[in-house]
C-alpha positions as CSV (number, residue, x, y, z in Angstrom):
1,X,140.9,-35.6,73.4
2,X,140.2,-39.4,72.5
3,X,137.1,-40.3,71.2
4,X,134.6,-43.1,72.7
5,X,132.0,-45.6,71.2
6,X,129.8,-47.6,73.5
7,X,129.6,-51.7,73.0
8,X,127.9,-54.6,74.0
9,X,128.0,-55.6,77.9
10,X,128.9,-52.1,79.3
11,X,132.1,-51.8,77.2
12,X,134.0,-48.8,75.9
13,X,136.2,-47.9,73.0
14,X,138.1,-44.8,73.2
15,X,141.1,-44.3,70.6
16,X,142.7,-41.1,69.1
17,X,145.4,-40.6,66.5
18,X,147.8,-43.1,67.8
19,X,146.1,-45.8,70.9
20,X,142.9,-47.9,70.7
21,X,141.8,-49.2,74.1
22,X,139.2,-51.4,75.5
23,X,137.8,-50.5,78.8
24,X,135.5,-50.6,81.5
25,X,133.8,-47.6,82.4
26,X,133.8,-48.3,86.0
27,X,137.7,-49.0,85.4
28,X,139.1,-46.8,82.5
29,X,142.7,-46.3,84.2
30,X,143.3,-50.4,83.4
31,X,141.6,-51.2,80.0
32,X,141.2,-55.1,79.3
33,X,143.0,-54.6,75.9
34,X,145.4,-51.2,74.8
35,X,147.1,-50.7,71.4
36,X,149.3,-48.2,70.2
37,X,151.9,-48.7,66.9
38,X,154.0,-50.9,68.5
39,X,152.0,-53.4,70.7
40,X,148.6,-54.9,71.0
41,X,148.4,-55.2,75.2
42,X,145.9,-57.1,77.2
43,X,144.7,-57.5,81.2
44,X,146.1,-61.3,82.2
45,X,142.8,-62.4,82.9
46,X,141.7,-61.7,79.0
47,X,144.7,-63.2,77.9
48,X,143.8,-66.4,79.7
49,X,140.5,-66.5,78.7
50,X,141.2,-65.7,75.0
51,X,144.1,-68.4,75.0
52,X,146.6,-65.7,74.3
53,X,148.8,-66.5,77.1
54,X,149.8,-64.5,80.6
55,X,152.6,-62.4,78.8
56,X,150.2,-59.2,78.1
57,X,150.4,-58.6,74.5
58,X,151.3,-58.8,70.9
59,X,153.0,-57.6,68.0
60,X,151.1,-56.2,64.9
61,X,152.5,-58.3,62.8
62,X,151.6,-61.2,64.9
63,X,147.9,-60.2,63.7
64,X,146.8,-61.1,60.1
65,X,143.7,-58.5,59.7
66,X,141.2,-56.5,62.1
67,X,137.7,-58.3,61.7
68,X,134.0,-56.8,62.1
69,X,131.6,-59.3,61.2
70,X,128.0,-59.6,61.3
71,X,126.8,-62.6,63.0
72,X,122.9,-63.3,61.1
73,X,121.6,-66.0,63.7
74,X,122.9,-63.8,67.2
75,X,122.1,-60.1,64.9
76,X,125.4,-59.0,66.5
77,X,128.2,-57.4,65.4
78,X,131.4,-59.0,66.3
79,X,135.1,-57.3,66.0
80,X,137.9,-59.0,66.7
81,X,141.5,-60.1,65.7
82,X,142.5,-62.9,62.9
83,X,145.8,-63.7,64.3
84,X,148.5,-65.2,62.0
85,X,149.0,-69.2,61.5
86,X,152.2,-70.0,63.8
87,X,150.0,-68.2,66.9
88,X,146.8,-69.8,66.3
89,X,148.6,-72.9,66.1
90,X,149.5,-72.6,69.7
91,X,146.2,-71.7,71.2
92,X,143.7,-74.0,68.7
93,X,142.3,-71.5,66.5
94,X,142.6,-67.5,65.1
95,X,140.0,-65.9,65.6
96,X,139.8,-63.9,69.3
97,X,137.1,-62.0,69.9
98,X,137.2,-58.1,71.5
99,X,133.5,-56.4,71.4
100,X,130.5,-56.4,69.9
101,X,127.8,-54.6,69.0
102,X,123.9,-54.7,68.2
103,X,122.9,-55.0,64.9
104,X,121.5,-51.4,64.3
105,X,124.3,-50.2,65.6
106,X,126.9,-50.8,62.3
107,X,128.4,-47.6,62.2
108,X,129.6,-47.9,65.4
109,X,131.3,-51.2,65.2
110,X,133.0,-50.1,61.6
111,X,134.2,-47.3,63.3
112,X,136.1,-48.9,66.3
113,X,137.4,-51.8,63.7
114,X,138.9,-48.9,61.5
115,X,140.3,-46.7,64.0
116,X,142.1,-50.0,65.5
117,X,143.0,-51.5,62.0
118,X,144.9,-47.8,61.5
119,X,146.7,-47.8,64.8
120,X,148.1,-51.4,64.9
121,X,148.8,-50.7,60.9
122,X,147.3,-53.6,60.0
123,X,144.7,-54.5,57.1
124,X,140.6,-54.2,57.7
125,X,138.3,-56.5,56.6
126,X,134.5,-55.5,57.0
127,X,132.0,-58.5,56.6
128,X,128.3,-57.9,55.9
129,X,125.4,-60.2,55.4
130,X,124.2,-58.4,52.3
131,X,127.9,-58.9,50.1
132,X,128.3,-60.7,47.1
133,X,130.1,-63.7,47.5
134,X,133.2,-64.0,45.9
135,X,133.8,-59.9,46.3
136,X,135.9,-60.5,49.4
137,X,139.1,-57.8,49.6
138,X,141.3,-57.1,52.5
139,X,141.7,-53.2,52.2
140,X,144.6,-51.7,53.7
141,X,144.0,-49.7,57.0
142,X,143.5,-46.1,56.6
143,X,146.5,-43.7,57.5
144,X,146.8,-42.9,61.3
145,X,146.5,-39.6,60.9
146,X,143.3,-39.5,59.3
147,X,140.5,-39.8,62.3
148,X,137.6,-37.7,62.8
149,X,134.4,-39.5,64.7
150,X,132.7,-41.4,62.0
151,X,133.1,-44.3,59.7
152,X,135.4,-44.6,56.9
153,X,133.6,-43.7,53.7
154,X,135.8,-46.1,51.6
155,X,133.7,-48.7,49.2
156,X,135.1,-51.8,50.3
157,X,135.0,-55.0,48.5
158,X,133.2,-57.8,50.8
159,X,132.7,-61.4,51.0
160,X,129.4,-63.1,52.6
161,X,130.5,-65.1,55.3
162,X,128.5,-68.6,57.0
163,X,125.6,-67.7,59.0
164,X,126.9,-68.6,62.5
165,X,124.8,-69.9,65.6
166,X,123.9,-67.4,68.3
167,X,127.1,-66.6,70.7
168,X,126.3,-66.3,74.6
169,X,127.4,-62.9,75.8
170,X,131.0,-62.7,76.9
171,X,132.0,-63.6,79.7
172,X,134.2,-60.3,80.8
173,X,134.9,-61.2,84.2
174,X,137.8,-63.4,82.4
175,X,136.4,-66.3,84.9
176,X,136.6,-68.9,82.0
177,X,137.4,-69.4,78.3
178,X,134.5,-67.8,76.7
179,X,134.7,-70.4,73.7
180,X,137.0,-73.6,74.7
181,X,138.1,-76.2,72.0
182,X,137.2,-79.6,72.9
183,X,139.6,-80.2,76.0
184,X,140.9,-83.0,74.4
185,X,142.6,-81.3,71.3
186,X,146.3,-80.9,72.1
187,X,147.6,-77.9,72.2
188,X,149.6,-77.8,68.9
189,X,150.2,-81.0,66.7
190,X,153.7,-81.2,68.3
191,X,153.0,-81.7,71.4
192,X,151.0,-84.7,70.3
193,X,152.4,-88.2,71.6
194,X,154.8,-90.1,69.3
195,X,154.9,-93.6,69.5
196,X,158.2,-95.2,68.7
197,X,157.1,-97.0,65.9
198,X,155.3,-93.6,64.4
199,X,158.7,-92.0,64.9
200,X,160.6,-94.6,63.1
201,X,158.4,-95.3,60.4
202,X,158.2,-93.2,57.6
203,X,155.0,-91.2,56.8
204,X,152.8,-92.8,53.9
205,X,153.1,-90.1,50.8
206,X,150.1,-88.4,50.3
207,X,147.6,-89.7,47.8
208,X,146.5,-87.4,44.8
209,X,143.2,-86.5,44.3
210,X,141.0,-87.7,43.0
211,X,140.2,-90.6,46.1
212,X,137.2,-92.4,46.0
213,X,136.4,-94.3,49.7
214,X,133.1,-96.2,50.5
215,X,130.0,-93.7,49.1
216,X,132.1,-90.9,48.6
217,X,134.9,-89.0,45.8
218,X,136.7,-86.0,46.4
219,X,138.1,-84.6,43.5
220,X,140.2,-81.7,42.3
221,X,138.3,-79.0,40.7
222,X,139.4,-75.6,39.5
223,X,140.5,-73.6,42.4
224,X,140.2,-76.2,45.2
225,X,138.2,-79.6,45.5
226,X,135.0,-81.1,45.8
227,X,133.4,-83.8,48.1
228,X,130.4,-85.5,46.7
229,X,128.4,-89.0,46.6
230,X,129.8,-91.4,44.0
231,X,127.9,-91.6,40.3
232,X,127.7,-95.2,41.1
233,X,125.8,-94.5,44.8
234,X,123.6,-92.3,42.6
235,X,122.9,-94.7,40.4
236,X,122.1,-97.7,43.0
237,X,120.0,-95.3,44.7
238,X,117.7,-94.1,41.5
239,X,117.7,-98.3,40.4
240,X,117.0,-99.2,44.0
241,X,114.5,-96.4,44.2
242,X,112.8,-97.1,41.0
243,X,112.5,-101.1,42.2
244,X,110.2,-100.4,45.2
245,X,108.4,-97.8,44.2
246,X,107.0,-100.2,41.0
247,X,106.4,-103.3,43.4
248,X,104.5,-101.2,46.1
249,X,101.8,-100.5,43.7
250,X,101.4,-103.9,42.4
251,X,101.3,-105.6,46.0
252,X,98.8,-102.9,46.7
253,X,96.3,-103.9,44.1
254,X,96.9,-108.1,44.4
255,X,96.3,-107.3,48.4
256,X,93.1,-104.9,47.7
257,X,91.6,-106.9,45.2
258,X,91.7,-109.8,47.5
259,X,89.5,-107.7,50.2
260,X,87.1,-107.2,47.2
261,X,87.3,-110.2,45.7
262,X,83.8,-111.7,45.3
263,X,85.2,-114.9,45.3
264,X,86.3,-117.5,47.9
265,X,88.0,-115.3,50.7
266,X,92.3,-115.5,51.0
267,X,92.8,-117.8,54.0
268,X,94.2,-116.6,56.4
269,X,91.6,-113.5,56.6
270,X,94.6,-111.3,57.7
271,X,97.1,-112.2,54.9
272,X,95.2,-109.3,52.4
273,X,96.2,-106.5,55.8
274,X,100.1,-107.7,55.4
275,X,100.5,-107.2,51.5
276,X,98.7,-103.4,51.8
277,X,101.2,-103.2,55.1
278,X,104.1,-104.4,52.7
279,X,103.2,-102.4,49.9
280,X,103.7,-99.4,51.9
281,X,106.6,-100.0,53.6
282,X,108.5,-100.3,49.7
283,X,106.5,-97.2,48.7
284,X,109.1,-95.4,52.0
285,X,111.6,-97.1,51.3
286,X,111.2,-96.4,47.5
287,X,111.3,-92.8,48.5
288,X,113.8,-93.0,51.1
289,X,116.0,-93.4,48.5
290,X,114.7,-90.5,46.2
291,X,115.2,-88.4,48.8
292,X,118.7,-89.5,50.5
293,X,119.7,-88.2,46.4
294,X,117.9,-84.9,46.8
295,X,119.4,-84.4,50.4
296,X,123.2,-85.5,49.4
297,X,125.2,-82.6,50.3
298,X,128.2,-81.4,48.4
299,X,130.9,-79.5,49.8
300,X,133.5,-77.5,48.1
301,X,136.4,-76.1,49.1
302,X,137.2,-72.5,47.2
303,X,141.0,-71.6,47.2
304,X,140.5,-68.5,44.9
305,X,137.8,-66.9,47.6
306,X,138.8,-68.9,50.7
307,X,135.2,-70.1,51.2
308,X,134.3,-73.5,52.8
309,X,130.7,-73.9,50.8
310,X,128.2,-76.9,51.1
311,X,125.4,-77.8,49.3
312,X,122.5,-80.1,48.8
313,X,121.2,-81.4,45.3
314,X,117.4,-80.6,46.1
315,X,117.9,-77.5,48.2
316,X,118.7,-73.9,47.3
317,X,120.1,-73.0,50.9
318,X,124.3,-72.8,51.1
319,X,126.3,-73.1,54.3
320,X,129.5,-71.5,54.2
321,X,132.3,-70.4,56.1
322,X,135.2,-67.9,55.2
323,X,138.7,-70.3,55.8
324,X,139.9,-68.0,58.5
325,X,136.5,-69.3,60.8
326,X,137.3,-72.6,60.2
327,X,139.6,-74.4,63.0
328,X,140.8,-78.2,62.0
329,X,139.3,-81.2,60.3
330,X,138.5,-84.2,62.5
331,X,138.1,-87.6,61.4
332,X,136.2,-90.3,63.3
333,X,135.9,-93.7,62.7
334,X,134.8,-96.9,64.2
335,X,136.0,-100.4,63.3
336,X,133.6,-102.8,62.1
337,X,136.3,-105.3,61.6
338,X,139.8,-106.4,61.5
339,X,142.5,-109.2,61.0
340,X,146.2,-108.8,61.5
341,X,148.5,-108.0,59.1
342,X,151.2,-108.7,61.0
343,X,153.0,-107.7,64.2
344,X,152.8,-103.9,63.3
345,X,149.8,-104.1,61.3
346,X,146.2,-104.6,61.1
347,X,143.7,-104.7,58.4
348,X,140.3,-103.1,59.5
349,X,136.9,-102.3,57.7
350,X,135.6,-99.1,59.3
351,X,133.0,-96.1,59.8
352,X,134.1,-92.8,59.1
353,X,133.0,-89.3,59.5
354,X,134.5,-86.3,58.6
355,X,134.0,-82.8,60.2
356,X,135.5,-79.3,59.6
357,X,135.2,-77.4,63.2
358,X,134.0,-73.8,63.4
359,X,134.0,-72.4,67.0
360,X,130.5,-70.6,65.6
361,X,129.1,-72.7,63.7
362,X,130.2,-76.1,65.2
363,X,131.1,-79.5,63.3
364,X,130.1,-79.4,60.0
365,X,129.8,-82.6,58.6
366,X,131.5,-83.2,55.3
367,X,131.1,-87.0,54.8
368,X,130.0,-89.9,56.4
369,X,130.6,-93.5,54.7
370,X,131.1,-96.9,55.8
371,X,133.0,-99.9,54.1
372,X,136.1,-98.3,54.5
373,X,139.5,-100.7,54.4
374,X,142.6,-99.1,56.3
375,X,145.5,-100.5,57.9
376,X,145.9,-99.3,61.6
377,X,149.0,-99.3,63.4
378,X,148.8,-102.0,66.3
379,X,150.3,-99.3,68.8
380,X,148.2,-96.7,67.9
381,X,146.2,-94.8,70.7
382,X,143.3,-94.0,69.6
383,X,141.4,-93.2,73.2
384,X,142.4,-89.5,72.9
385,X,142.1,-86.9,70.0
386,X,145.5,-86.3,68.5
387,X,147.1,-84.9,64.8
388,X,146.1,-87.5,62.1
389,X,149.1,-89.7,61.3
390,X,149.0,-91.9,57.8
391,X,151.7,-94.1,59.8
392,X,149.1,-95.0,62.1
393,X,145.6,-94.8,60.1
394,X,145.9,-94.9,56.6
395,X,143.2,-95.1,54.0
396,X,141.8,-93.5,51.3
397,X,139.4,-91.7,53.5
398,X,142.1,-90.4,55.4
399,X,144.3,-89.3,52.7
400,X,141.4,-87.3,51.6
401,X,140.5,-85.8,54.9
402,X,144.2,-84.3,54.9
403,X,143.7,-82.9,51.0
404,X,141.0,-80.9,52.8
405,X,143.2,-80.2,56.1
406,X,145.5,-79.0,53.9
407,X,143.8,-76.6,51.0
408,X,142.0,-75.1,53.8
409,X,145.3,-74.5,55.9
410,X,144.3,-76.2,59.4
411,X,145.8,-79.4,60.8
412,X,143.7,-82.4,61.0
413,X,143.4,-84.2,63.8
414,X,141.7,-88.1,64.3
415,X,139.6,-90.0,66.8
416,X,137.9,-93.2,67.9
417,X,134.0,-93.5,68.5
């Protein structure tokens, strides 16, 4: 006789020794997802909306690692499959989502992960808000013949993932994608247009780190790299800084004591009003620049613990995100100005952000600079999102941005504001 756990939005789980299914009470003769040893099967309709395809199912091997996560902003439990790298590549991303759960309501979630971890054959990885980061371990499922109705008393090694926005509820009428990519991200980097000239041309090697661009270095560090304001933008800012905040004061007193002055009155009467007026706008801006130092975020990039991890110089609070919720870089830019180089070639100053996507979390921003000289490719399109080409944009920023693309095992992908 299988055994059942209730989930969010009216769901069921029911597994025994050897199948795992996801149903619909109302409808438990056709579950929205069934697996046994040799298959991972799913209702059309959730295959669309997940991005799996029409085909009805997977392989077990074609999935990395059964996921239970603990979401802190939505206080749900999520479980759901990490699927491997060539899959994800076709459908934009590897995380696809199966039930969740309340947040009292563990047990039950750590249960149904487990049971379908042990079926499939594949590893388990349990991920609480109260782990130690760094302690992350991907513990083999448990034998398929040992079930009984409650969780798995093992003492599994965790890691603390990113706190992650709150999710709306699935939408399991399969009507739409329940989380869509940007409809402008291709479907896999090689489907992405080639221009003749991109296809002839050779590809720029790859600069090594460490790349300094505009405001910004990233560097190599031990176990992955770092992304961080330049000593010198520190510097200007605590010189800069230092500057205004002295000659506030002083304009401050000259304009007072020319309101108290018992002599002849400063002609015009108003001229006093503008140096206190002036004295406080350098006292902001003297601070301004105290605090963009305090606020500058660094981000680092953990290979050893597969953590994406940013933080800022005046703050205690971390945002971070396990690699395996992190989707592909994207770098924007704007061009400020440009001169040809020739009839290929252009030289251009630009803007450039860079973001790391998290279908949770959103773009997080890693950099922002200006100031940045690239040469651009004269037949590059850049009116549509598409994989990041050196042939077609190539500066340092950019060689960066694939450093990151690439330690963190997503492609990278480019675009015009």
């Amino acid at each position: 006789m299988p055994f059942t756990i209730s989930a969010a939005n009216d769901l069921l789980v029911e597994y025994d020794a050897h199948r795992w299914a996801l149903l619909l009470p109302s409808a438990p003769a056709t579950p929205i997802v069934e697996a046994d040893a040799q298959t991972v099967r799913y209702a059309s309709a959730f295959g669309i909306a997940r991005r799996l395809g029409s085909l009805g199912g997977l392989r077990p091997d074609q999935v990395s690692m059964v996921v239970v996560g603990y979401s802190s902003e939505d206080r749900n439990w999520h479980l759901g499959l990490m699927l491997d790298a060539a899959l994800a590549q076709g459908r934009g991303g590897r995380w696809c989502e199966l039930a969740q759960w309340p947040d009292d309501e563990e047990t039950d979630a750590e249960t149904a992960g487990r049971k379908l971890a042990a079926v499939i054959g594949r590893p388990f990885r349990l991920v609480t808000p109260q782990s130690p980061l760094g302690s992350s371990t991907s513990m083999p499922a448990a034998p398929a013949s040992a079930y009984s109705n409650t969780s798995a008393g093992a003492n599994l090694g965790t890691y603390t993932p990113a706190p992650t926005p709150a999710m709306p509820p699935p939408d399991y009428q399969f009507g739409e994608v329940t989380r869509p990519l940007p409809p402008q991200i291709p479907v896999s980097v090689a489907d992405t247009p080639v221009s003749p000239a991109q296809a002839a041309a050779p590809e720029p090697p790859l600069q090594p780190l460490p790349l300094t661009f505009g405001e910004w270095t990233a560097q190599e560090i031990l176990g992955g790299m770092q992304w961080s304001r330049t000593s010198k933008w520190r510097n200007d800012q605590i010189v800069r800084g230092l500057f205004f905040c002295v000659l506030a004061p002083i304009f401050a007193y000259l304009s007072i004591g020319a309101l108290a002055t018992n002599f002849a009155a400063v002609q015009p009467l108003w001229l006093p009003w503008v140096g206190v007026a002036l004295a406080l706008v350098m006292l902001l801006i003297g601070l301004s620049s105290f605090w963009a130092i305090w606020g500058s975020p660094i981000t680092t990039v953990d290979r050893r613990i597969q953590m994406l991890r940013q933080t800022k110089r005046g703050s205690k609070k971390v945002v971070q995100s396990p690699f395996e919720g992190l989707e592909y870089v994207l770098v924007s830019h704007s061009i400020t100005r440009q001169q040809p180089i020739d009839d290929q070639l252009l030289l251009a100053i630009l803007d450039v952000w860079v973001h790391v996507y998290s279908p949770r979390r959103g773009f997080l921003l890693v950099c922002s600079t200006d100031n940045v000289e690239a040469q651009l490719s004269r037949k590059a399109d850049y009116s549509t999102r598409h994989a990041l080409s050196l042939r077609d944009t190539d500066s340092l920023a950019h060689h960066a941005a694939l450093h990151l693309a690439q330690d963190i095992g997503i492609p990278a992908y480019i675009e015009e504001r």
